[in-house]
Structures are given as structure tokens and as C-alpha cells.
C-alpha distance (Angstrom), angle and dihedral (degrees) to the residues before:
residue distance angle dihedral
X1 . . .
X2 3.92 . .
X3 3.93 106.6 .
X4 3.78 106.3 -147.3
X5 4.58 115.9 -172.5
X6 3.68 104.6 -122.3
X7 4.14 90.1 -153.2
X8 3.75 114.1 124.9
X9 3.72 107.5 -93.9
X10 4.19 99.9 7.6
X11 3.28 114.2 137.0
X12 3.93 82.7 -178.4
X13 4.69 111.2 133.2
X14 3.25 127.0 157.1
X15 4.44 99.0 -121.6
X16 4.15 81.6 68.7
X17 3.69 110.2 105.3
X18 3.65 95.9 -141.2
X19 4.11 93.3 53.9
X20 3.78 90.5 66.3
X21 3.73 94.7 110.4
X22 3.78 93.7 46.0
X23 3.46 124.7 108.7
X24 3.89 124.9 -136.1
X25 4.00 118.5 -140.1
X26 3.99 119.5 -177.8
X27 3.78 117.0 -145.8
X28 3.82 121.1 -90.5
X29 3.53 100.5 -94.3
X30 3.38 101.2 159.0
X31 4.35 93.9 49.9
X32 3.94 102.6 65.0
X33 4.05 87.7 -168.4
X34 3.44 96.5 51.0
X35 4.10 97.8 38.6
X36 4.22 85.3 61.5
X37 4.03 93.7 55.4
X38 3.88 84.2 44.5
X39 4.23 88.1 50.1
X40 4.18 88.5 40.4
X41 4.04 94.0 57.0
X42 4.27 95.5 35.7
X43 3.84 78.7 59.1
X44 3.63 89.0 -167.7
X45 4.16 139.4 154.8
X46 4.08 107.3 -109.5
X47 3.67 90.5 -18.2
X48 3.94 99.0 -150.2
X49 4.33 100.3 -116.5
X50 3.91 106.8 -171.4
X51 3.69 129.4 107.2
X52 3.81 99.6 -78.4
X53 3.92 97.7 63.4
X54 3.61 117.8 105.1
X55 3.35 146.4 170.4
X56 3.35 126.6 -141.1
X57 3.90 126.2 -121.9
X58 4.22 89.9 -104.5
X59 3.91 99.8 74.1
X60 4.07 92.9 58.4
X61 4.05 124.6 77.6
X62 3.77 116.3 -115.5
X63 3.70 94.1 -106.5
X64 3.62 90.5 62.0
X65 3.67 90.2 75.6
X66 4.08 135.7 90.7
X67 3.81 108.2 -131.9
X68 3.83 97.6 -109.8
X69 3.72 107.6 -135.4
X70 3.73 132.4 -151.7
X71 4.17 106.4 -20.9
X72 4.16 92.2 -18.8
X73 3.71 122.2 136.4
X74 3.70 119.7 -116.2
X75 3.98 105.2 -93.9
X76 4.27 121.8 -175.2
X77 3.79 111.3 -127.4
X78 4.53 120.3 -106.7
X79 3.64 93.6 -72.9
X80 3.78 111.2 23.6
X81 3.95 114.0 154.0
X82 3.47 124.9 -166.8
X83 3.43 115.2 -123.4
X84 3.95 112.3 159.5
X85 3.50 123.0 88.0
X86 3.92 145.0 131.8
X87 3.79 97.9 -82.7
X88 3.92 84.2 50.3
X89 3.29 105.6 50.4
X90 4.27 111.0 114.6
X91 3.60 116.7 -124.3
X92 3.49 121.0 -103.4
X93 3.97 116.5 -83.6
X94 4.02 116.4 -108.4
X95 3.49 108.6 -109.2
X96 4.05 104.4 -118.6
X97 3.50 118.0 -104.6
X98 3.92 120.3 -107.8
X99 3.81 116.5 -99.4
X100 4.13 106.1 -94.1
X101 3.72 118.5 -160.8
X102 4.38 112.5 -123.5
X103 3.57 107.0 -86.8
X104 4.00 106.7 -133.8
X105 3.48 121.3 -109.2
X106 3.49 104.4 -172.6
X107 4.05 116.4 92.5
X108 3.74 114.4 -100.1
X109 3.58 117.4 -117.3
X110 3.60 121.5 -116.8
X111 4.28 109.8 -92.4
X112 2.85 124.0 -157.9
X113 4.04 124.4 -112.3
X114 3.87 105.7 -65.6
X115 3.78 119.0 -148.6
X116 4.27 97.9 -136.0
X117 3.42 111.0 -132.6
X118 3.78 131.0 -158.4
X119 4.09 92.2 -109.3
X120 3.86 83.1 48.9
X121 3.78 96.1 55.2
X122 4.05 86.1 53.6
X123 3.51 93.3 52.4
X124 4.27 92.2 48.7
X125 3.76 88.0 42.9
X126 3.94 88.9 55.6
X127 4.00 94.5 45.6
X128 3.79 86.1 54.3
X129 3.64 94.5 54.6
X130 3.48 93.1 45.1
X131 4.25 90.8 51.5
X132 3.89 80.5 51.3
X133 4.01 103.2 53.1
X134 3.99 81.9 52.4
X135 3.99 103.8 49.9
X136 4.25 79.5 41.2
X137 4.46 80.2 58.0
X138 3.32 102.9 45.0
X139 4.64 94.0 40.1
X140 3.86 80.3 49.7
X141 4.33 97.2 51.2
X142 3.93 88.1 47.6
X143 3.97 90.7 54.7
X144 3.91 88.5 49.7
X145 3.59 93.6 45.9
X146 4.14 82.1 46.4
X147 3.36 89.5 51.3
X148 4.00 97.8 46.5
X149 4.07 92.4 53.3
X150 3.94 97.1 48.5
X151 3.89 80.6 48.1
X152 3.79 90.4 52.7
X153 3.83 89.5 43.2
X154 3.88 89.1 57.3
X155 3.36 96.4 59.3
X156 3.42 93.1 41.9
X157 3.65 95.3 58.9
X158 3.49 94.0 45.8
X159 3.34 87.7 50.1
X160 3.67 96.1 56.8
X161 3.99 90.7 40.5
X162 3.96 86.7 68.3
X163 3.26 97.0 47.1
X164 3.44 95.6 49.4
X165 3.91 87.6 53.3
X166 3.65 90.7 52.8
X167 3.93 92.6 58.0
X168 3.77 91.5 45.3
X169 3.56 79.9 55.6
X170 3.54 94.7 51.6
X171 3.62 96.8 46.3
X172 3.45 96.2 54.7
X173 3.73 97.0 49.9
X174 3.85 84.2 43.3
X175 4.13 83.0 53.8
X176 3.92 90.8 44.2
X177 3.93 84.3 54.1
X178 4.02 96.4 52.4
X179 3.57 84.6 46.4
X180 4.13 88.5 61.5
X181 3.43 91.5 36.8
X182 4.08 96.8 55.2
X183 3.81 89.8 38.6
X184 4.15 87.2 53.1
X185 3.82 86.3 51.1
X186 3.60 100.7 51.2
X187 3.88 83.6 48.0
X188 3.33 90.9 55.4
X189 3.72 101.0 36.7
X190 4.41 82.7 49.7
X191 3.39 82.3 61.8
X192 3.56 107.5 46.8
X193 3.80 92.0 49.8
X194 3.92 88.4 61.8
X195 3.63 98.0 46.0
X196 3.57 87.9 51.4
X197 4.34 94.4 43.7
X198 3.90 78.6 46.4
X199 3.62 96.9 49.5
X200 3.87 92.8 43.3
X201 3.88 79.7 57.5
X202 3.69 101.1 54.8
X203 3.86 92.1 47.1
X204 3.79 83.3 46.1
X205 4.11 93.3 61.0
X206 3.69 84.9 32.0
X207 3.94 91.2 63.3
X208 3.58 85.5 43.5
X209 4.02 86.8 61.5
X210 3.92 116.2 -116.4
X211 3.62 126.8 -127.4
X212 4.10 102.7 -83.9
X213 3.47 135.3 132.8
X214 3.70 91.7 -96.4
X215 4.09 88.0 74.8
X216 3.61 98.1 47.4
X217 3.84 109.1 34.2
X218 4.03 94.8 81.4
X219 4.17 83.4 57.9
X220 4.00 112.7 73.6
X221 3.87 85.6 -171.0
X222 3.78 99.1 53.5
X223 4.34 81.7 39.4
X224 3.92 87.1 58.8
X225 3.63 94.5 39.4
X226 3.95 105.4 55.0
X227 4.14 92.3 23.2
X228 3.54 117.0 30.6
X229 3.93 89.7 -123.2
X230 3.66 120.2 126.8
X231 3.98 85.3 -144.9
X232 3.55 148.1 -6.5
X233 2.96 89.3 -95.5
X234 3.34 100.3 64.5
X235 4.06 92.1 41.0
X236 4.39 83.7 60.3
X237 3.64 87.1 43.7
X238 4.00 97.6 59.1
X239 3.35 88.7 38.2
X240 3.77 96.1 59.3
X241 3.88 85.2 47.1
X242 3.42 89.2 57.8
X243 4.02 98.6 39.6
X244 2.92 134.7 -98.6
X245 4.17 96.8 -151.3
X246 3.52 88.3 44.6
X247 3.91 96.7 61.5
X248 3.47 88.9 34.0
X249 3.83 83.5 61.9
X250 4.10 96.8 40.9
X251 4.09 114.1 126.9
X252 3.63 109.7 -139.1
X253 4.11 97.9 -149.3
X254 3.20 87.6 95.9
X255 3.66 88.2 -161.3
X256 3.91 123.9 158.4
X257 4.04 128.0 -170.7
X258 3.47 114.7 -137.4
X259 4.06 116.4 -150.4
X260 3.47 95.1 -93.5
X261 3.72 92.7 57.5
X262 3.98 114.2 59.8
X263 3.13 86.8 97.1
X264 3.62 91.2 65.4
X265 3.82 116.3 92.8
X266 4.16 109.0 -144.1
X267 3.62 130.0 -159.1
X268 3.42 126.8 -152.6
X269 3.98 130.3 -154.3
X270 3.44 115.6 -145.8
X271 3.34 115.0 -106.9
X272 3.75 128.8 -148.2
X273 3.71 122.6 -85.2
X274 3.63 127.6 -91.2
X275 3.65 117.1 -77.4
X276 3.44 103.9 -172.6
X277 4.20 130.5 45.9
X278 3.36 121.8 -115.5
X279 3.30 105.6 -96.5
X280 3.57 99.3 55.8
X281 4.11 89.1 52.6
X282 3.80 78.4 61.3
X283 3.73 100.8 51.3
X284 3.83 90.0 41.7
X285 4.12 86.1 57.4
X286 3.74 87.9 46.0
X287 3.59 91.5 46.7
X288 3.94 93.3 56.6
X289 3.95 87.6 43.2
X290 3.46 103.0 49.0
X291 4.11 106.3 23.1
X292 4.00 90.6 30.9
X293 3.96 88.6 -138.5
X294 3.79 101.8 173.8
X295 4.13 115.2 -125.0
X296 3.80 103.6 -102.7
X297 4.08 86.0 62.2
X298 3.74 90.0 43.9
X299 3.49 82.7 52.1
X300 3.66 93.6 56.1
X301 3.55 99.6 47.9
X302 4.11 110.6 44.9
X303 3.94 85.3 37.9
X304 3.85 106.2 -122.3
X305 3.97 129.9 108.0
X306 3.65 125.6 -73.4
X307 4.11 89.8 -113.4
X308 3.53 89.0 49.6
X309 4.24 87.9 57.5
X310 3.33 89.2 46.3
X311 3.75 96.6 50.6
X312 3.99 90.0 51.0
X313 3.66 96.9 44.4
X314 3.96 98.9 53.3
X315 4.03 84.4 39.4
X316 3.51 93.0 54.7
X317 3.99 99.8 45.2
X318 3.50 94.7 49.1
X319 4.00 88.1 49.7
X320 3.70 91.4 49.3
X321 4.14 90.6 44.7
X322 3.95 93.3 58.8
X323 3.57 96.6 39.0
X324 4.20 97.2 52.5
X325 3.95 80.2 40.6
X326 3.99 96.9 63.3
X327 4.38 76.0 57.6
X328 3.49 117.1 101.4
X329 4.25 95.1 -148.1
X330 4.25 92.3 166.7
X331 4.08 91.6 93.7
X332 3.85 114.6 -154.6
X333 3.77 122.5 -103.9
X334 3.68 96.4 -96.1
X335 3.65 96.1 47.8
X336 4.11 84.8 52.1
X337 3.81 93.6 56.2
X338 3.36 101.0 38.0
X339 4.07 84.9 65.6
X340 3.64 98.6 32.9
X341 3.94 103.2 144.5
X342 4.19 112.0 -122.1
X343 3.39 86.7 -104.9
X344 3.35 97.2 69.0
X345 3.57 99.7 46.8
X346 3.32 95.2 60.4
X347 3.92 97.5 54.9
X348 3.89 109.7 19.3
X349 3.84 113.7 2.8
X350 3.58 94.7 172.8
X351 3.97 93.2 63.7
X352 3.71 110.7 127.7
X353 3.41 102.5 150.3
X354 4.20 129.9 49.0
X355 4.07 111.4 -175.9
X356 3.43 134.6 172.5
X357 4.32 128.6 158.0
X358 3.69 117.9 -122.4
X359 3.88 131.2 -165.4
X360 3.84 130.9 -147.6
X361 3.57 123.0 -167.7
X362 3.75 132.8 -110.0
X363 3.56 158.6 -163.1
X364 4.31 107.2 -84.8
X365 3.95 97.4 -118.2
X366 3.72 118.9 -140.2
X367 3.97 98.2 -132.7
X368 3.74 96.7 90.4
X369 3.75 93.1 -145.8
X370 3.51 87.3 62.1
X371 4.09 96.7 49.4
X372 3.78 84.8 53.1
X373 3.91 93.7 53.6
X374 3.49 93.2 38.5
X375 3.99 89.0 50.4
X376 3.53 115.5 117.5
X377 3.58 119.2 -158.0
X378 4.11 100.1 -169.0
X379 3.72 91.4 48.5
X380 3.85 106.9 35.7
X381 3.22 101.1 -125.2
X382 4.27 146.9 44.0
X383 3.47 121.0 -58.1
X384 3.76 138.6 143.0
X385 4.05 118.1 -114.9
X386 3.36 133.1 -153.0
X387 4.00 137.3 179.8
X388 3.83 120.7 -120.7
X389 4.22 128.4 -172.3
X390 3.60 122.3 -163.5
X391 3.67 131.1 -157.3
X392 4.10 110.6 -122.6
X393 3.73 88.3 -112.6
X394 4.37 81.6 57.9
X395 3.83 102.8 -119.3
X396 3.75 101.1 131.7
X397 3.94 113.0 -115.5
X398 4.15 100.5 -178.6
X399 3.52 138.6 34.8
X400 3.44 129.8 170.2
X401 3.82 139.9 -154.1
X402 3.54 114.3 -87.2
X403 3.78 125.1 -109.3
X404 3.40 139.7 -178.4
X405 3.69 123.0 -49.0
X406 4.37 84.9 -124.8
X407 3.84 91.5 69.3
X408 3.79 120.9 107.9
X409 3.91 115.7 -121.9
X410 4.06 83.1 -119.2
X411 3.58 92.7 55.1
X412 3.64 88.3 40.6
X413 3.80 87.6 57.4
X414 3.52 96.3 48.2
X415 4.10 104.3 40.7
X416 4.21 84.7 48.4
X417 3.47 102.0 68.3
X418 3.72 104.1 -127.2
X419 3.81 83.4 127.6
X420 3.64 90.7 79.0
X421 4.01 93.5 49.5
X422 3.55 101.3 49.0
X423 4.45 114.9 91.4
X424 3.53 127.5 -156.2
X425 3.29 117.0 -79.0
X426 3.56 103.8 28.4
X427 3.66 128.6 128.7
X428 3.77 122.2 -120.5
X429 3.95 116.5 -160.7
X430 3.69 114.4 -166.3
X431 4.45 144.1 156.5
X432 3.71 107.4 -86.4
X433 4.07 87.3 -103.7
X434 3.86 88.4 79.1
X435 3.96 101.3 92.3
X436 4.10 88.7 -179.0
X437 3.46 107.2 124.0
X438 4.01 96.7 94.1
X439 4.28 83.4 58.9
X440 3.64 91.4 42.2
X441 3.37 100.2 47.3
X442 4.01 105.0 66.6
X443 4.28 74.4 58.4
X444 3.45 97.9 68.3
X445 3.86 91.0 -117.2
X446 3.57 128.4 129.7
X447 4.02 131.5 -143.5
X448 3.55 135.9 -149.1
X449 3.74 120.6 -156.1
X450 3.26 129.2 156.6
X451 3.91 109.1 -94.5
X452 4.17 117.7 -96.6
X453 3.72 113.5 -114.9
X454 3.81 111.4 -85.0
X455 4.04 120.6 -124.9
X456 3.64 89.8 -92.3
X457 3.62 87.0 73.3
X458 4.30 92.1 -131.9
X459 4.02 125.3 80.3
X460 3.59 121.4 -117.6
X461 3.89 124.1 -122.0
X462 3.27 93.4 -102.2
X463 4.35 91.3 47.1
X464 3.74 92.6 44.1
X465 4.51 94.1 48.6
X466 3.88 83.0 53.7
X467 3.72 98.4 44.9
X468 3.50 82.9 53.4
X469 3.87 107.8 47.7
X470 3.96 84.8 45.3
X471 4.36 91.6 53.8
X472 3.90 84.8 48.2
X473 3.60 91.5 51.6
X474 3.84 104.3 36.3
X475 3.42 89.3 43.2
X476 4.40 83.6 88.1
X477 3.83 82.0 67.0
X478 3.94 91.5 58.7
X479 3.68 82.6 42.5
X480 3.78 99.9 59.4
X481 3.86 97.8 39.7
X482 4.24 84.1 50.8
X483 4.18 77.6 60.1
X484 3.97 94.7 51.6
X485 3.86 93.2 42.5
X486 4.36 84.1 51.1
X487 3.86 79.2 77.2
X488 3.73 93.9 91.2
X489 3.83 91.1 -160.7
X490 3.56 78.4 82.6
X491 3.79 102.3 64.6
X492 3.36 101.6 91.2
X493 4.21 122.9 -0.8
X494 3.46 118.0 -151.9
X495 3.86 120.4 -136.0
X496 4.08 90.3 -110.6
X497 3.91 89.2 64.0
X498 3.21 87.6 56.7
X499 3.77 105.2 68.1
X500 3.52 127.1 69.0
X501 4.25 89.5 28.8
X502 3.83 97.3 -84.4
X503 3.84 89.8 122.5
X504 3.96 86.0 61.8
X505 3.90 97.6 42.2
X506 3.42 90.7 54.4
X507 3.35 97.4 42.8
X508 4.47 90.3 53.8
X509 3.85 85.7 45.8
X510 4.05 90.4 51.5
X511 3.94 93.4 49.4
X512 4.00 86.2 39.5
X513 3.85 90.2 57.2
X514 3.41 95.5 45.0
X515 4.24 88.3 63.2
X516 3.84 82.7 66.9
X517 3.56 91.5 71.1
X518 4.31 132.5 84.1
X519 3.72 107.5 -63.7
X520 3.94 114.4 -102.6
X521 3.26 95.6 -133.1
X522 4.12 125.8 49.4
X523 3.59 121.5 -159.2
């Protein structure tokens, strides 16, 4: 590798033939001390420090040198600094004048006329030379001192040359650094300008009044409509049931560990704060309950991003889910007849217990094992069913989780638990499709269906009058279901609601709601 002398103007590297006998010594990199004396006599502009600057044996005073011996390289002693160099270099001494004899001062007396003699005209002839030699001195000391100063001037002007290269180079990386800077501001100010046009927008649709609780609350129609709620009310009253510190308080990751993952350590970004209060999170829930508006326009109309709506939506049912579950809704016996409605005194006073199955319809999976047990039969097509009692008075007291639209109403009964609610003595009314009364028999609890047709193929008087009275009274069961199917989210579920159990949280919370409204059946 070419060895090139780093010392300000050496043209010193070791391919020249005539820097054979140099020696090459790299900067003290490793001695911090001693690197800064090295820097402070170089004297240079960015003097390049890394392990391929050198300098060459020509900058350092012969005493600064180990006597190599035998075949050794020339090596500097600990502590060597370099110290000769171009802008060092003395100037050269003035040669001293010649010795001149004292030139007389005094006036010459007047001679008289000399007769010039041979031996005289030697003598003058010598005197001349001698005045000669010295004007020859002194015409030869002014062209070395010539020489010296355009020397001097040399160096200064190359001097000055590099330096003026090394502010042009400063300049333009001074220019190239404007250029970044200006380009960073018109970034910035690019920015600016659309935060401010979108800003001017938002307070824009803002003045224009967003969908929010605060513009429907004052209209009991438009209350009803979106939430359910006969009132506002009502819609404040649930939600203080609920809690208000509690949902002000819900996190939105809606992340859940499963066994195999507490070992797992998660971190969480934060996210931004809330944009809306707490009340309307709950009215935009209720609003994709009850109206079934999907969450691009929900999106659109309370002014925050479709993840955002999902976020609340799924955060919200699942808070709503556990805190009706911690509810007992299954009243005791007593409770039941204390408010049994006149109509059911008259007919069955024993009733406890009104319960029907209902169906909603869904998304036709692609696992064929689960089209087959999501099949149903009675409505042609897959769905998800799910058994629901009544009180007499019509508040509903159980619901189960849904199943698959193949199930029996039998099996339905038995895999949903109401076995466990029901006490002895109480009264189950039911659709003549609900064959229970061998399982509810060993319970002590009676059933009323209406009665099968007898061989004859025609009822009696007495079969028809009870098939009657029990349609007029478990018609409140068809009643309260219609209330849980007015939550349009339940139209139609799509198969991605169905994973995971949301489809059955929301469909507790629906029936749930519905107990908030007007009893179905007056006294």
C-alpha cells in the first residue's frame, strides 16, 4: 500500500524513487496526550487521524531516532514530536559583508601634479580590482536576499491557495446544509398547512353538530329509535346501573391470554386518548344493537375511525355481558306469584315458567361439519338456536347459549341448563314441540302444553278450550323474543361473530336490554 506524508505541503510517498530511504511513522493513536502535540505542530485543516496517516521520517530531528542496528527499520523514540516542516523552516543566513576600509571624510588637499610612474600604474590597477571584487559582493547579497523573498512569497501563496480551498469547501458544505435545512422547512411547513386545512374541517362538521347524544336526547322518538329507551331518562338510568366510572375506566385492547400464554410478556403502545365521553360510546353500542348500522357509517357519523368503532363496540358488549351476568334474573317462586298478572290466575296460577326456542340466521360456514350442525330443518337454512323463559308478567328470566339450528328443542332444554333453575312445584308452559315432561317430572315440576291430536284426528271441546287459553298465554313468549330480534344486529350474523362467543354475548345483552322496556303484560 502507497504511503502518502500527511504534513501540510509534503509531497513526500513511498512509490517515489527518491523516498526510498525514508521512514514512515503513523500517528499516536493509541496515546491521546501525545496525538494532540502531534495535531498542534502538523497545524493542519481536518487533519485525517486514523491508522493510515503517516508521516514521513523528514518532519522529525535526528535525535528523535533509535540507531537502527543490523537490518532494523528506523523507529522514533516514546515521545518523539515532529517539529520540522515548511512553515518552520529558518530563513537562510545573510552572507556577511566583506571587510571595507573607512572612506575619508576629510577634504583632500590640493597635490601637486604627479609624474605617473610604471610602479604607480600597478598599484592603481590593483585598487581598481579590489573596488570591483566588493561592488561584485554586495550585487551578489541583494540577488540572494531576492531570491530568499520570492521563495518566502511562494510559500506564502501556496499557502493561501489551500486555505482558500478549504473555505470553498466549507461554504459549499455550509450551502449543502441550507439546502437540508430549507427542504426540512417546507416539509414541515407542507405539513402544518394540512393539519390546519384539516383542523378547519373538523371544526367545520363540528359547527355543523355531529351525531352525539347531545342532539337526540331532547327527542323520545329518535331515543327509542337508535337505543331501545323510551327516554333519556331511561338511557342515563342504565347507564348508571352499569357505571359510569367503570366504562370510563374500560381498556379497549381487548386482548385475552390463553393458558398457554402467561408466559408471554406483552407490550402495549399507547394509544391515543379518548375522543368521545362516555355516554356517547354507549349510544354508539346501542346504536349498532338496536338500529344494526354497520361500522363504516358509525364511523361517519360520531367522527372517529372505523377501528376505533370497532374497538368500542366489542369493549362495550363484553362489559355489558359480565356485568348482567353477576345478575341473578331466574326469580324465586314466591317472587313469581306474588306478580302473577290476573290473567294468569284465572287460567294457570301455578305458571312460573314461559319458554319457547328461537333461531337467528347466519353466515353458511365452509367446514361442512359445521353447515350440518348449523342446519335447520324448520327454517331451511343455518341458524343458531337458543331457548328463552319468560316470567308471566314477560320480563325474560333465562337465556341460554345458542346452538346449532340441528338441535331438538328437548335437547335444547336439557344441554341449557334450565334444569338446574327450575324448583319443585313450578309450572312450565311450553309449544307442543317440547317433549320434557319425562325430565321434568323426577323435579317435581309440572308442564303445560297444549294436548297432541288424539287418533281421531279432531280435538275435543275440552282439548281445543285449553289449546286455546295456553296460545293466548304463551303468546308473551313470542312477544318477548319479537323484542330481542328488534335488535337489528341480529338480522343476519356473519361467520366472524361467531368465533370467540361474541355472537352469544351480544345476543344475552340484546334480550337483557329488552327487560328495560314496558312490561308485556299489565296486571
Amino acid at each position: 500500500m502507497v504511503k502518502h506524508c500527511i504534513a501540510f505541503g509534503c509531497t513526500n510517498r513511498s512509490a517515489k524513487d527518491d523516498c526510498k530511504g525514508l521512514s514512515w511513522h503513523s500517528l499516536p493513536l493509541s496515546n491521546k496526550k501525545l496525538l494532540d502535540q502531534w495535531l498542534i505542530k502538523i497545524k493542519r485543516v481536518n487533519t485525517p487521524v486514523n491508522k493510515n496517516s503517516v508521516l514521513c521520517s523528514q518532519h522529525f530531528e535526528p535525535e528523535c531516532f533509535i540507531k537502527p542496528l543490523g537490518g532494523q527499520r528506523m523507529r522514533l523514540k516514546p515521545g518523539s514530536v515532529p517539529t520540522k516542516f515548511s512553515f518552520t523552516v529558518g530563513k537562510t543566513a545573510r552572507k556577511k559583508p566583506s571587510y571595507r576600509s573607512p572612506i575619508a571624510t576629510t577634504k583632500k588637499p590640493k597635490t601637486p601634479t604627479v609624474i605617473v610612474t610604471n610602479e604607480m600604474e600597478s598599484e592603481i590597477s590593483d585598487d581598481n580590482r579590489y573596488f570591483e571584487d566588493e561592488s561584485q559582493s554586495v550585487q551578489n547579497d541583494s540577488i540572494d536576499e531576492s531570491h530568499i523573498s520570492l521563495d518566502d512569497d511562494k510559500d506564502l501563496l501556496h499557502e493561501l491557495q489551500l486555505k482558500e480551498a478549504e473555505i470553498d469547501k466549507l461554504l459549499e458544505q455550509q450551502k449543502l446544509k441550507e439546502e437540508k435545512l430549507n427542504s426540512k422547512i417546507r416539509e414541515l411547513e407542507q405539513k402544518l398547512e394540512e393539519e390546519v386545512n384539516a383542523r378547519k374541517e373538523l371544526e367545520m362538521l363540528h359547527s355543523k353538530g355531529k351525531f352525539s347524544i347531545e342532539t337526540v336526547k331532547d327527542n323520545d322518538k329518535l331515543i327509542k329509535f337508535y337505543t331501545s329507551f323510551c327516554n333519556y331518562s331511561e338511557f342515563s338510568m342504565v347507564l348508571d346501573f352499569l357505571g359510569r366510572d367503570a366504562a370510563s375506566n374500560l381498556d379497549y385492547r381487548n386482548l385475552e391470554k390463553s393458558p398457554g400464554d402467561q408466559s408471554k410478556n406483552y407490550k402495549y403502545k399507547p394509544g391515543p386518548n379518548r375522543q368521545l365521553t362516555v355516554e356517547n360510546e354507549f349510544l354508539m353500542t346501542l346504536c349498532r344493537l338496536k338500529v344494526g348500522l354497520l361500522e363504516d357509517d358509525i364511523s361517519a357519523r360520531f367522527g372517529v375511525s372505523q377501528p376505533v368503532v370497532s374497538q368500542i363496540i366489542n369493549t362495550w358488549v363484553k362489559f355489558m355481558f359480565y356485568t348482567f351476568k353477576e345478575l341473578e334474573i331466574f326469580p324465586p317462586q314466591e317472587i313469581t306469584k306474588l306478580h302473577l298478572p290476573e290473567c294468569f290466575v284465572k287460567k294457570y296460577p301455578s305458571t312460573t315458567l314461559i319458554i319457547d326456542a328461537t333461531e337467528i340466521y347466519i353466515e353458511k360456514p365452509s367446514n361442512p361439519e359445521a353447515q350440518q350442525l348449523t342446519f335447520s330443518s324448520y327454517k331451511n337454512t343455518n341458524t343458531l338456536k337458543a331457548l328463552i323463559g319468560i316470567v308471566p308478567k314477560g320480563s325474560i328470566s333465562f337465556v341460554s347459549t345458542l346452538y346449532g339450528g340441528s338441535i331438538s328443542d328437548k335437547e335444547l332444554t336439557i344441554r341449557s341448563g334450565l334444569l338446574d333453575k327450575v324448583q319443585r312445584g313450578d309450572a312450565v308452559m311450553a309449544d307442543r314441540g317440547f317433549n320434557i315432561q319425562d325430565i321434568l317430572a323426577p323435579k317435581g315440576v309440572r308442564v303445560n302444553i297444549p294436548p297432541f291430536m288424539n287418533p281421531t284426528g279432531q280435538f275435543d271441546e275440552k282439548e281445543l278450550l285449553e289449546t286455546r287459553r295456553i296460545a293466548t298465554l304463551r303468546i308473551h313468549v313470542e312477544r318477548a323474543m319479537e323484542r330481542i330480534k328488534n335488535f337489528h344486529i341480529l338480522d343476519f350474523i356473519p361467520i366472524t361473530l361467531c368465533r370467540g362467543g361474541m355472537i352469544d354475548m351480544i345476543f344475552f345483552v340484546c334480550a337483557m336490554l329488552s327487560n328495560f322496556q314496558l312490561p308485556l303484560v299489565d296486571n
